[in-house]
N, CA, C and O atoms as a MOPAC input file, in Angstrom:
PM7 MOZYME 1SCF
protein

 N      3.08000 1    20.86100 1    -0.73100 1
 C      4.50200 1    20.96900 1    -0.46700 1
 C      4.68600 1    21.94400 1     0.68000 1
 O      4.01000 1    22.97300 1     0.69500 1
 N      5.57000 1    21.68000 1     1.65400 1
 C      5.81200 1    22.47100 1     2.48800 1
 C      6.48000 1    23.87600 1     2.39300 1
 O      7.07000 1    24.08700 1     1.33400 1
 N      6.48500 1    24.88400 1     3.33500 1
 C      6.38300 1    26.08600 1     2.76300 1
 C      7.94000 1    25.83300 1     3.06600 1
 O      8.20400 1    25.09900 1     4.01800 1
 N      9.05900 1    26.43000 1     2.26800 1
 C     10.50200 1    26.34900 1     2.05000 1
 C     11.35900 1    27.62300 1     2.29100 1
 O     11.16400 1    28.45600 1     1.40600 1
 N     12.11200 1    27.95100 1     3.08900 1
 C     12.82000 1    29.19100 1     3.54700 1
 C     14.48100 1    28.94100 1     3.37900 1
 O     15.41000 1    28.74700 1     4.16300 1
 N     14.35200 1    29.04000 1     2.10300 1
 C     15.98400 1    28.59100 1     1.79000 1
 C     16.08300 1    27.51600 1     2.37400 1
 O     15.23100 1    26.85200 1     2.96400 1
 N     17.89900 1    27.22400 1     2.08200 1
 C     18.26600 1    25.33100 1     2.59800 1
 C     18.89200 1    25.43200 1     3.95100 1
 O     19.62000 1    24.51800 1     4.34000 1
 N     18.64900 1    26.53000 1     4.72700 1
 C     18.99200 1    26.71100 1     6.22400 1
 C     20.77000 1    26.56900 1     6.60500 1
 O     21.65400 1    26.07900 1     5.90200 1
 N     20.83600 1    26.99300 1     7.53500 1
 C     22.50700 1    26.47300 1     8.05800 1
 C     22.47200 1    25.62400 1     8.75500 1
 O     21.70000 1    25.54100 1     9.71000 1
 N     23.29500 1    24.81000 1     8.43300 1
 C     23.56800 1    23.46300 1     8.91100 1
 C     23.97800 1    23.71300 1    10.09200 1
 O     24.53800 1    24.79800 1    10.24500 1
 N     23.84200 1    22.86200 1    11.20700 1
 C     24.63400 1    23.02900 1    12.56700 1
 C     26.19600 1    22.80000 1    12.61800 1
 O     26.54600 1    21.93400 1    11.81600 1
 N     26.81900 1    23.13400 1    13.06300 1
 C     28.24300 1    22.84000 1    13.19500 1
 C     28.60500 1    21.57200 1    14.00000 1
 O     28.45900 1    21.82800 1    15.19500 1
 N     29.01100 1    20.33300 1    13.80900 1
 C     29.35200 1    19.22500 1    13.51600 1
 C     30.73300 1    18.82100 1    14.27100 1
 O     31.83400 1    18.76000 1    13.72500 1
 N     30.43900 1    18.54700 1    15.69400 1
 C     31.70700 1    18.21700 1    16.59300 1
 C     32.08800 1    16.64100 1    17.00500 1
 O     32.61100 1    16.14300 1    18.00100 1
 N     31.44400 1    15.96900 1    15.44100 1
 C     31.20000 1    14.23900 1    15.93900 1
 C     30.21500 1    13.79100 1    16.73900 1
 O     29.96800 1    12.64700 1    17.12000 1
 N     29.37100 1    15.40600 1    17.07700 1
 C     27.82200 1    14.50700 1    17.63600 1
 C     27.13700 1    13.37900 1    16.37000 1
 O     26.99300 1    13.76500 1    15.21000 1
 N     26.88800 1    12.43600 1    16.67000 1
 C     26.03100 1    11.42100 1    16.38500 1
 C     24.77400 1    12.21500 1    15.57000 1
 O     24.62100 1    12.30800 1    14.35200 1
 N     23.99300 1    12.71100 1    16.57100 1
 C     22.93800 1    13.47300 1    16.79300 1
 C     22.92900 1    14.86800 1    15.43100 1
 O     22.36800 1    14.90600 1    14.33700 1
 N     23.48500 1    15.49000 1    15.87800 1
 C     23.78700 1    16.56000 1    14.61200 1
 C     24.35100 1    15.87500 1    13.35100 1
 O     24.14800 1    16.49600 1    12.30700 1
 N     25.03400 1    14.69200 1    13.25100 1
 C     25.12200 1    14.27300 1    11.82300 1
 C     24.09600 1    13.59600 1    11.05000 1
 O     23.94200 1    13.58500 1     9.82900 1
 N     23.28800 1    12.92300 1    12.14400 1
 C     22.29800 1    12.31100 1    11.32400 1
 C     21.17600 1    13.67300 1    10.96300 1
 O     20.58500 1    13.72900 1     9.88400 1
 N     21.03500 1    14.58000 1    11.90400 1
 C     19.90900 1    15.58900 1    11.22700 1
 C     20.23200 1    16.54000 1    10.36400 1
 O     19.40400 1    17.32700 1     9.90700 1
 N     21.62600 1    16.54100 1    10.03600 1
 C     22.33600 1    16.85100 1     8.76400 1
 C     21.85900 1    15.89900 1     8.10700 1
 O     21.07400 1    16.28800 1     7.24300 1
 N     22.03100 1    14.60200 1     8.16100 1
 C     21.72700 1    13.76400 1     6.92900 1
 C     20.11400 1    13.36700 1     6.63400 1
 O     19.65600 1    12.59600 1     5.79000 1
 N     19.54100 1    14.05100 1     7.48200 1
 C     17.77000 1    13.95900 1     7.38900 1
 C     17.54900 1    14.97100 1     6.71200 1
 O     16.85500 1    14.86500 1     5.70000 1
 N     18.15300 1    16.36900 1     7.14800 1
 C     18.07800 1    17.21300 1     6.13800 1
 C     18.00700 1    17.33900 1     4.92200 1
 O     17.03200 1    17.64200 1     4.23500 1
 N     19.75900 1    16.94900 1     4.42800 1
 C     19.80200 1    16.51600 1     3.19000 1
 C     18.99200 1    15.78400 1     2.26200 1
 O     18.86000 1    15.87000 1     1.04100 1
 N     18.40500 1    14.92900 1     3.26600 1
 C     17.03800 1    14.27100 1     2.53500 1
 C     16.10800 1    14.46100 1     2.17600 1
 O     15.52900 1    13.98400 1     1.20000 1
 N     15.74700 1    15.30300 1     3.01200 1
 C     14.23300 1    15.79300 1     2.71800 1
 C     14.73200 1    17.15800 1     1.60700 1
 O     13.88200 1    17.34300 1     0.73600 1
 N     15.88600 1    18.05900 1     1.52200 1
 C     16.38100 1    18.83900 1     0.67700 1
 C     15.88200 1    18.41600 1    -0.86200 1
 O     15.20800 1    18.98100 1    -1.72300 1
 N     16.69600 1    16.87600 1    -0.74000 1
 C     16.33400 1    15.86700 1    -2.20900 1
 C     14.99300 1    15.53300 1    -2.68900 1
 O     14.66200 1    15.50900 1    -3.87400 1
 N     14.02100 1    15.20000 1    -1.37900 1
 C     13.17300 1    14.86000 1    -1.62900 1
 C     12.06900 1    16.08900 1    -2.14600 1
 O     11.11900 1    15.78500 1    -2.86800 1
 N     12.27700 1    17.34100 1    -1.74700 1
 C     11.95500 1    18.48000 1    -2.01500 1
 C     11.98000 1    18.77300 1    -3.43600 1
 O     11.02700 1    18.93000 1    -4.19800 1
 N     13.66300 1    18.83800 1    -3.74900 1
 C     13.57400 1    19.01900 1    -5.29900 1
 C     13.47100 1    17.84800 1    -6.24900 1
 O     13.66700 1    18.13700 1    -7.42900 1
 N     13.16100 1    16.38400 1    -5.92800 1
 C     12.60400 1    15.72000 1    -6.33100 1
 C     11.06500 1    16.01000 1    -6.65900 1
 O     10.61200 1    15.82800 1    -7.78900 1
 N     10.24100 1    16.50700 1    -5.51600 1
 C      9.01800 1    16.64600 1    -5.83800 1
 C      8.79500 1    17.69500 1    -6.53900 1
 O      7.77300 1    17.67500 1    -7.22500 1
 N      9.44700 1    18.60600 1    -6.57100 1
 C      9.22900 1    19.64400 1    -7.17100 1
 C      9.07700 1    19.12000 1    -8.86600 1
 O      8.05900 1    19.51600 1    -9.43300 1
 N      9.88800 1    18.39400 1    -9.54600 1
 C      9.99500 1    17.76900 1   -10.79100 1
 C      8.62300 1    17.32200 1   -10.78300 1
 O      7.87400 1    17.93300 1   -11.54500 1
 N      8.03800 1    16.22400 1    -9.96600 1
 C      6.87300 1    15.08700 1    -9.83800 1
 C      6.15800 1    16.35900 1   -10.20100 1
 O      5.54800 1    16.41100 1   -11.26900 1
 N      6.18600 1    17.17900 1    -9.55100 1
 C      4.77000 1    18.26000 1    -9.60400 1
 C      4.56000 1    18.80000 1   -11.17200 1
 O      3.47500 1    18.93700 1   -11.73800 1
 N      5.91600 1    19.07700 1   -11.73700 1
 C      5.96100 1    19.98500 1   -12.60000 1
 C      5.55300 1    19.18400 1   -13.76800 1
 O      4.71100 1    19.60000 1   -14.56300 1
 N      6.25600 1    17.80400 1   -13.90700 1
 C      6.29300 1    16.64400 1   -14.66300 1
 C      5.00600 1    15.84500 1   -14.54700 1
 O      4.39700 1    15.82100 1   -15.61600 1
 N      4.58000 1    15.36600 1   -13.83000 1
 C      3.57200 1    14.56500 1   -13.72100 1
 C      2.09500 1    14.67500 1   -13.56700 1
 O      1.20200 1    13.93900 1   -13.98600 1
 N      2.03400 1    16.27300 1   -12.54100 1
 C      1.09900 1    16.94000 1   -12.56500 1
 C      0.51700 1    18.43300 1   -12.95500 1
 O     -0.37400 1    19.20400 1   -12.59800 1
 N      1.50300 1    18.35700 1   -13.83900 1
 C      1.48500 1    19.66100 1   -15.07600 1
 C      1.50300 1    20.83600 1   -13.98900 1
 O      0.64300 1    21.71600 1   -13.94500 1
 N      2.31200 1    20.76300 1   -13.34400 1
 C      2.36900 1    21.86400 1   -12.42900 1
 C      1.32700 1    22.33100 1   -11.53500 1
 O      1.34200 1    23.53900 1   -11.29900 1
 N      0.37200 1    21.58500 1   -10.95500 1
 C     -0.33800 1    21.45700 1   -10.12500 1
 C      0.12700 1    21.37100 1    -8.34400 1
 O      0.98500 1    20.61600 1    -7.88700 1
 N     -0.40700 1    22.00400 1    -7.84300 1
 C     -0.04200 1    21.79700 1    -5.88000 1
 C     -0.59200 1    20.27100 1    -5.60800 1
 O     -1.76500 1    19.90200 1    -5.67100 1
 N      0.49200 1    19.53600 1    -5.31000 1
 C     -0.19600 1    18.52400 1    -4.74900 1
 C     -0.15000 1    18.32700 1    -2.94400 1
 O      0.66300 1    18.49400 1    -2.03500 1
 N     -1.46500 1    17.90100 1    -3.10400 1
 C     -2.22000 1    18.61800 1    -1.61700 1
 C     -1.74300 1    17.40800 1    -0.80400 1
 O     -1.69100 1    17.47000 1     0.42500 1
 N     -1.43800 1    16.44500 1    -1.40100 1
 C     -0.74600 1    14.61500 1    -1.04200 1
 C      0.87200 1    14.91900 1    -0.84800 1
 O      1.62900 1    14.01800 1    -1.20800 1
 N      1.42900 1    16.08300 1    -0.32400 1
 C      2.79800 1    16.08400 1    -0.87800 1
 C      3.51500 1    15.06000 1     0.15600 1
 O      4.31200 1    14.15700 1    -0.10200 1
 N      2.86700 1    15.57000 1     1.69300 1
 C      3.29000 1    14.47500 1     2.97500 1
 C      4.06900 1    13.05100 1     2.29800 1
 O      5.20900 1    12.60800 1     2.15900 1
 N      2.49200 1    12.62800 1     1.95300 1
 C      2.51700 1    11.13400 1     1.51100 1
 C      3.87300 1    11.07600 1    -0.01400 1
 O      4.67500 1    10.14700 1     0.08100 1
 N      3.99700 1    11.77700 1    -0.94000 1
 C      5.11700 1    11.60300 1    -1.40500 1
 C      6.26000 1    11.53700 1    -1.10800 1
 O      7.05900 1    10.65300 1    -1.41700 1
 N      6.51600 1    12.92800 1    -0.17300 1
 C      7.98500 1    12.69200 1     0.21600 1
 C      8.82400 1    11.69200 1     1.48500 1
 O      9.99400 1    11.54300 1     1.83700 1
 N      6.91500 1    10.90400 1     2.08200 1
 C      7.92500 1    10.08400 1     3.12600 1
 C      7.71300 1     8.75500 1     2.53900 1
 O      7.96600 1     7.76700 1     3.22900 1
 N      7.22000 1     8.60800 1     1.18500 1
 C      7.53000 1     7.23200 1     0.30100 1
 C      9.33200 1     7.30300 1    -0.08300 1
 O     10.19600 1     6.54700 1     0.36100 1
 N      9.51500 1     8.49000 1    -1.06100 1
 C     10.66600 1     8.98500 1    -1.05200 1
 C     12.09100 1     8.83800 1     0.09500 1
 O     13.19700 1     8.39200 1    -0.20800 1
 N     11.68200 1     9.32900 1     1.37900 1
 C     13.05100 1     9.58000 1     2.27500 1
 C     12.58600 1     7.83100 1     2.51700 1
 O     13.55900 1     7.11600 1     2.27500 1
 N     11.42400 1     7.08600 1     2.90200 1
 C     11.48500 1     5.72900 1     3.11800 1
 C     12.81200 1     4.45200 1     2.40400 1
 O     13.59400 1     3.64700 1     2.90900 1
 N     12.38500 1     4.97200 1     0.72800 1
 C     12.95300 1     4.80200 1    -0.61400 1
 C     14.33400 1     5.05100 1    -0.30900 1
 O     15.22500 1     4.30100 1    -0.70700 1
 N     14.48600 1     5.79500 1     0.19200 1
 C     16.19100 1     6.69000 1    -0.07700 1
 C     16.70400 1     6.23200 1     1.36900 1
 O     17.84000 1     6.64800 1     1.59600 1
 N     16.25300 1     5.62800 1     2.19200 1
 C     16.99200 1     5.06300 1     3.33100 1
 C     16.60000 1     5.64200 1     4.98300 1
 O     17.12800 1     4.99100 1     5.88400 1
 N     15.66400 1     6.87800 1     5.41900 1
 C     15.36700 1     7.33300 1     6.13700 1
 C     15.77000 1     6.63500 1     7.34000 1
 O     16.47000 1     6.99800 1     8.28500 1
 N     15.08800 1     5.40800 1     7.05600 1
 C     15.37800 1     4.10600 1     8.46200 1
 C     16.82300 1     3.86500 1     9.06900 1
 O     17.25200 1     3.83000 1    10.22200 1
 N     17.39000 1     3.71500 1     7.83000 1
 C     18.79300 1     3.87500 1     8.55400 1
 C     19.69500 1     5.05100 1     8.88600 1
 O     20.84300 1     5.03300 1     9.32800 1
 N     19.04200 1     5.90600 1     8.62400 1
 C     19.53900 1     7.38000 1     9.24700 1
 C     19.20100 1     7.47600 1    10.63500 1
 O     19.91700 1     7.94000 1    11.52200 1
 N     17.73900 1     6.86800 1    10.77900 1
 C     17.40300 1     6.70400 1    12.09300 1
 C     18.08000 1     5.67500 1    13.17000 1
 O     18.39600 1     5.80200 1    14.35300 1
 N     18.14200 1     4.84300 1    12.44300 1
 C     18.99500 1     3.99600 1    12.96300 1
 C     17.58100 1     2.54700 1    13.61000 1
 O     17.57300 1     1.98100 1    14.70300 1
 N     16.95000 1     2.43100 1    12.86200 1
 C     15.58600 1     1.90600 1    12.92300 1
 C     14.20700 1     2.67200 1    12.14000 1
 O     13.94600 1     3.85700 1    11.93200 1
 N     13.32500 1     1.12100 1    11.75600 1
 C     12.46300 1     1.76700 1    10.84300 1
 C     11.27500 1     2.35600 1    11.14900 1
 O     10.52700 1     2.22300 1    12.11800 1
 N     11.18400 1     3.43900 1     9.56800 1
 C      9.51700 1     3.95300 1    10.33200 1
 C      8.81200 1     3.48700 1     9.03700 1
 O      9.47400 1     3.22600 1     8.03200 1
 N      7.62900 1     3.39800 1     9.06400 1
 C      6.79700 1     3.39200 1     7.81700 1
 C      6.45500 1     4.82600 1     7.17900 1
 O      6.62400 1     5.91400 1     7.73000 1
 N      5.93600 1     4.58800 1     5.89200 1
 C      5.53200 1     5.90500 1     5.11400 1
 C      4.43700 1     6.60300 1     5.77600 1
 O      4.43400 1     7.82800 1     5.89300 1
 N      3.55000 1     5.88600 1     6.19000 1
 C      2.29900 1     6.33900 1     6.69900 1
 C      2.47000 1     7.54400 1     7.71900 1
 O      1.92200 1     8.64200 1     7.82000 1
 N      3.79300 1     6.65700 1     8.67800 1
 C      3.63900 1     7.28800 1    10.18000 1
 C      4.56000 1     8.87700 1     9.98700 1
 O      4.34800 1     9.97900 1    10.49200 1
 N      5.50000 1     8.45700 1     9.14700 1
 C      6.58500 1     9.82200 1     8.04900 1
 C      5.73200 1    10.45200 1     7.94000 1
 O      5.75400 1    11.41600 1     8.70400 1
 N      4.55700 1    10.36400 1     7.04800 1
 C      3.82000 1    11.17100 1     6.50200 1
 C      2.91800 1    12.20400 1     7.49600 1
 O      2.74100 1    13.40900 1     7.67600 1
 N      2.69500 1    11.54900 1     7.75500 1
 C      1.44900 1    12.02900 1     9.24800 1
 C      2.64500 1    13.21700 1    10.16600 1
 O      2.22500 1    14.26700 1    10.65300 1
 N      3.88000 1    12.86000 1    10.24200 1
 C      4.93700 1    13.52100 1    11.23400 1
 C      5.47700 1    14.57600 1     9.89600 1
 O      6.07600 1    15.59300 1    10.24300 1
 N      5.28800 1    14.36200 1     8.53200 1
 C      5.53900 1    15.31500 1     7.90400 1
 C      4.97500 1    16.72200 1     8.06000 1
 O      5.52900 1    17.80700 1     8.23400 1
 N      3.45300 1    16.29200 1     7.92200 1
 C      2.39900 1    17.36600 1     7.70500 1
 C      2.55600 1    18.07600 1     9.15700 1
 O      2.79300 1    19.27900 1     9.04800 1
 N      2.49400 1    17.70500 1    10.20100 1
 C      2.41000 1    18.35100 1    11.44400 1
 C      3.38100 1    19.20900 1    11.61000 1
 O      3.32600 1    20.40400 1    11.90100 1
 N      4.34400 1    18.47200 1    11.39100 1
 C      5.64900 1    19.53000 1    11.26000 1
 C      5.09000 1    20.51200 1    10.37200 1
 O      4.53000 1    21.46800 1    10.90800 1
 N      5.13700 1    20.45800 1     8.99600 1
 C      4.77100 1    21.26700 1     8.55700 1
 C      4.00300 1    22.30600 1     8.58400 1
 O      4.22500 1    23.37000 1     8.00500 1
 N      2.55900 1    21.89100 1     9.62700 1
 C      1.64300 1    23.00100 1     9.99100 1
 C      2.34100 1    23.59200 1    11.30600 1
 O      2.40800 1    24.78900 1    11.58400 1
 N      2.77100 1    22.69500 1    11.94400 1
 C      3.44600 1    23.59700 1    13.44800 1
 C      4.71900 1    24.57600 1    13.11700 1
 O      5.13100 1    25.37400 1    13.95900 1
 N      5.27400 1    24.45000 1    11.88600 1
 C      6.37500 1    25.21600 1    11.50700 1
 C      5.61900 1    26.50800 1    10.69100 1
 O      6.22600 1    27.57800 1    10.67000 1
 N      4.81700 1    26.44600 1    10.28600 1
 C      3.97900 1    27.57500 1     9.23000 1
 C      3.80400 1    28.43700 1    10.28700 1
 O      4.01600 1    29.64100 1    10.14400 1
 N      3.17700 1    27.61900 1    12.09400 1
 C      2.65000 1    28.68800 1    12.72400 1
 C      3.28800 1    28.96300 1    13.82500 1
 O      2.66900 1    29.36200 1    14.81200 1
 N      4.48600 1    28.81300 1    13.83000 1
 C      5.41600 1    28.97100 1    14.75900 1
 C      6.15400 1    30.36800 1    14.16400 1
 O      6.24400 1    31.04000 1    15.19100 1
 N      6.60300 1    30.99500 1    13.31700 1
 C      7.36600 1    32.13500 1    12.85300 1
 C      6.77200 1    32.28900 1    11.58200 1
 O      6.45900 1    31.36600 1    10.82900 1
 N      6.64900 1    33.33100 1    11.40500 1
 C      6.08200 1    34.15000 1     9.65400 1
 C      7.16200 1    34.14100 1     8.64200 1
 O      7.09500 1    34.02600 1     7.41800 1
 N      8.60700 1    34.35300 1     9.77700 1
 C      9.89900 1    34.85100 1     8.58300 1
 C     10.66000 1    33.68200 1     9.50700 1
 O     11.53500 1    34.16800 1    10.22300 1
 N     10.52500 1    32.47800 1     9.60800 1
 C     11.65600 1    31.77500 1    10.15500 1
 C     13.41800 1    32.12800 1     9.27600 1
 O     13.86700 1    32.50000 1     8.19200 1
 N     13.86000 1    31.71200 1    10.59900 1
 C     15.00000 1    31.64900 1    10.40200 1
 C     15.50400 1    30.30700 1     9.80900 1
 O     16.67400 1    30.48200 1     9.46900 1
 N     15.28100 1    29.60500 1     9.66300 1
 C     15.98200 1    27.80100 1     9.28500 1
 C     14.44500 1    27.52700 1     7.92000 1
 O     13.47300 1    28.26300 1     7.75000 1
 N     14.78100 1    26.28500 1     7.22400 1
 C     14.43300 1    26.07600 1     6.28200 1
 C     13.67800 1    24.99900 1     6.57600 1
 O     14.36800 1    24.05300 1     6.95500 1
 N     12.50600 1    24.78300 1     6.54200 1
 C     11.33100 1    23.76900 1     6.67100 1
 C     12.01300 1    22.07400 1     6.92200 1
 O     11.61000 1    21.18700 1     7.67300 1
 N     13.16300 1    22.09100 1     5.97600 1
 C     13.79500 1    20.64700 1     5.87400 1
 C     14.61200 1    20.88100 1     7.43100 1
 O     14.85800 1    19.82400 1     8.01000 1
 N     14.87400 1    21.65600 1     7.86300 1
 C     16.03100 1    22.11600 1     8.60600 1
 C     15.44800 1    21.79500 1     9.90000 1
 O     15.97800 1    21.20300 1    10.84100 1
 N     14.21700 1    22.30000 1     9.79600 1
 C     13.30100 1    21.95600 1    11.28900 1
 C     13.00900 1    20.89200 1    11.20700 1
 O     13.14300 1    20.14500 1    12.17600 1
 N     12.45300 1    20.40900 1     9.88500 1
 C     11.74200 1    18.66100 1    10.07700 1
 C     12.92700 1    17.41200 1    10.79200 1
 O     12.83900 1    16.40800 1    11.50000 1
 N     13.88800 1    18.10700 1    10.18800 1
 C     15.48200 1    17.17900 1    10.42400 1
 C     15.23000 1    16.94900 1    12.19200 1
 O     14.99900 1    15.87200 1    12.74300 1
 N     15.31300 1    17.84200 1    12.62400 1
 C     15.49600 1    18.05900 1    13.82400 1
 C     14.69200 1    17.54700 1    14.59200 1
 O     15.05400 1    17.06700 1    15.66700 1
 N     13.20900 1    17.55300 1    14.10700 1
 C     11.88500 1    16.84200 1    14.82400 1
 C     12.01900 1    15.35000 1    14.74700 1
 O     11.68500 1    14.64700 1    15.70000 1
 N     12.47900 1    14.87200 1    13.67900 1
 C     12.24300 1    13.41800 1    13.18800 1
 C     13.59700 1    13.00400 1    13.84900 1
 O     13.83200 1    11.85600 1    14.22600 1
 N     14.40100 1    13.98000 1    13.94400 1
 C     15.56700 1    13.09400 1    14.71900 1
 C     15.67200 1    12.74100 1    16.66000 1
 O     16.43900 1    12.05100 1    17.33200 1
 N     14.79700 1    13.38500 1    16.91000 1
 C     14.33700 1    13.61500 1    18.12600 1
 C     13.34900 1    13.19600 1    19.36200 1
 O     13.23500 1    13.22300 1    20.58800 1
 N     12.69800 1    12.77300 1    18.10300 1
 C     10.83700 1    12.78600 1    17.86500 1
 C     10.51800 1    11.46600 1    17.00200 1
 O      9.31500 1    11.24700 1    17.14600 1
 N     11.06300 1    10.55400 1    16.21300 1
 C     11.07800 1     9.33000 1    15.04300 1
 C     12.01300 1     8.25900 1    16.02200 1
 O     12.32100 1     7.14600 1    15.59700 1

């Protein structure tokens, strides 16, 4: 699971296109977060699962990701753009300021 720094501040929202959908990527991966968090606790007796990538971009896939994008991606390629994010965000700031979902939003909306 990715390392989590609170649920970040949302950008302020002037009818960009752009800032609503990575609000709404956010929100997703937010869900998909405390979704997994259950899977972990529930399914794998509270175990780290080292596969978390691959869960949560079955999940945002599941929950509509594609059309946030406004075109589709597969789980695979989510997944793979999960983890990177994830390691480039671990080593980018020690005490970030924004929340792991907050940055991914932003990459995948940019970058997907």
């Amino acid at each position: 699971m990715p390392r989590i720094v609170g649920r970040g501040v949302r950008g302020q929202t002037g009818g960009d296109m752009g800032t609503d959908r990575t609000e709404d990527i956010d929100a997703l991966l937010v869900h998909a977060e405390q979704a997994h968090g259950k899977y972990e606790t529930t399914e794998l007796n509270g175990v780290y699962d080292q596969d978390w990538a691959t869960w949560y971009a079955a999940f945002a896939v599941e929950h509509g990701i594609g059309k946030l994008l406004g075109h589709e991606v597969t789980a695979d390629r989510l997944a793979q753009f999960l983890a990177s994010s994830n390691l480039e965000f671990t080593q980018i700031d020690p005490s970030p300021s924004e929340s792991w979902a907050t940055y991914a939003a932003r990459r995948i909306t940019a970058e997907l």
